[in-house]
Steps between C-alpha positions, in 0.01 A plus 500: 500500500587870429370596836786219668776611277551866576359543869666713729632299782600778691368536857215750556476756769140478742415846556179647680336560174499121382326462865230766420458371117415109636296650805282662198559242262431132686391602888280775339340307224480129657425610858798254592665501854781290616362165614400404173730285278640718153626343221690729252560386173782642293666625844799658287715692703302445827377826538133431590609237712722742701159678558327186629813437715499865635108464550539197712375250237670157617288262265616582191647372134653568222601393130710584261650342224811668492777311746730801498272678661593255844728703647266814538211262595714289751518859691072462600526264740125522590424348150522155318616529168495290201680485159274352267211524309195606653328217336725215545518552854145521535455133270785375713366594833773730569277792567141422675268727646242631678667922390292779624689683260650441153703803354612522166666870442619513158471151370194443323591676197850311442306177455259306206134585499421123489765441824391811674166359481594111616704711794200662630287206486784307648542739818108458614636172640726704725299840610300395824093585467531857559868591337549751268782476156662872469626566181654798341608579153597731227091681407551480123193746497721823618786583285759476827386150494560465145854635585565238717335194328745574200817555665549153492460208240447287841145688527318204318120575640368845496216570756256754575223558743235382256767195464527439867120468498474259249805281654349470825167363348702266260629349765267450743559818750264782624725831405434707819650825346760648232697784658737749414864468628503792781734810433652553842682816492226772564653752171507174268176476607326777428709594127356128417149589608545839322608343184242205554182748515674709154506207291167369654338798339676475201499156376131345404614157641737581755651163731287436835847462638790700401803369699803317344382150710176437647419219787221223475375368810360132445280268722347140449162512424260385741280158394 
């Protein structure tokens, strides 16, 4: 893969603002708190990890299938990590559940529509009755998402709210919401809702979200 072949392995700095970004972005969204079991997949770097670590998490996992990452992962000792395949080690019975949470923050779009979709249906058998799959991705809807989605020839799926929608019912979840990615810093934030209402009024078909990424919240559906 493209994505494997020129990743920076460099270690990454945790500031405050990755802790207020997460806090908006998976505590925020998912309503999670720290006795309930996480699994991240496509940990990277570690960097939402060190968030659950700082947080007090203790049951959580991740996966990534990049083995050079180890020494930056070996460093979050309050998390299990595996080098694999999400899917092997879930046909293998490597990696069972009950998760309360499943995070996938920038995956989704760096893999097959046809395996995306046997992924999602895959991970119902490992979300516990009332878990919730976080995912966020490039929102090919805004042009900063654009941006982002073709940086890379590793983007392979592009995705949109309208997208996230249809995914969820494909396979098999209730979508509980499609959200922009927060803006933090309060002068970011109000030039982008500045801009934002300008082109609102002058495009006929402007996005519903205009953010480079968006998140998708997903649930199992209730029988």
């Amino acid at each position: 893969m493209l994505h494997a072949q020129h990743r920076d392995h460099n270690p990454i700095q945790f500031k405050k603002k990755h802790i207020k970004q997460y806090e908006h972005e998976f505590e925020l969204l998912t309503h999670a708190d720290p006795s309930m079991r996480v699994l991240e997949i496509g940990c990277g770097k570690g960097q939402f990890l060190k968030f659950l670590d700082h947080k007090n998490y203790r049951r959580t996992v991740g996966i990534d299938f990049d083995k050079q990452l180890a020494p930056l992962l070996d460093q979050i000792s309050s998390a299990e990590i595996f080098f694999d395949n999400v899917l092997q080690l879930i046909n293998s019975g490597q990696l069972t559940g009950p998760f309360d949470r499943i995070v996938m923050f920038d995956v989704a779009e760096h893999i097959e529509f046809d395996e995306l979709v046997t992924l999602l249906k895959t991970l119902q058998n490992l979300l516990s009755d009332n878990g919730n799959i976080l995912m966020r991705v490039p929102n090919v809807t805004s042009p900063w998402g654009l941006d982002i989605f073709f940086s890379s020839f590793d983007h392979i799926t592009p995705l949109s709210p309208g997208r996230l929608n249809q995914l969820a019912a494909i396979t098999g979840y209730h979508c509980l919401g499609i959200y922009p990615q927060p803006i933090i810093p309060l002068g970011r934030r109000i030039k982008s809702w500045v801009l934002n209402k300008t082109l609102d009024f002058l495009l006929a078909s402007p996005p519903d979200i205009w953010t480079a990424n968006c998140l998708a919240v997903y649930t199992l559906k209730k029988i």
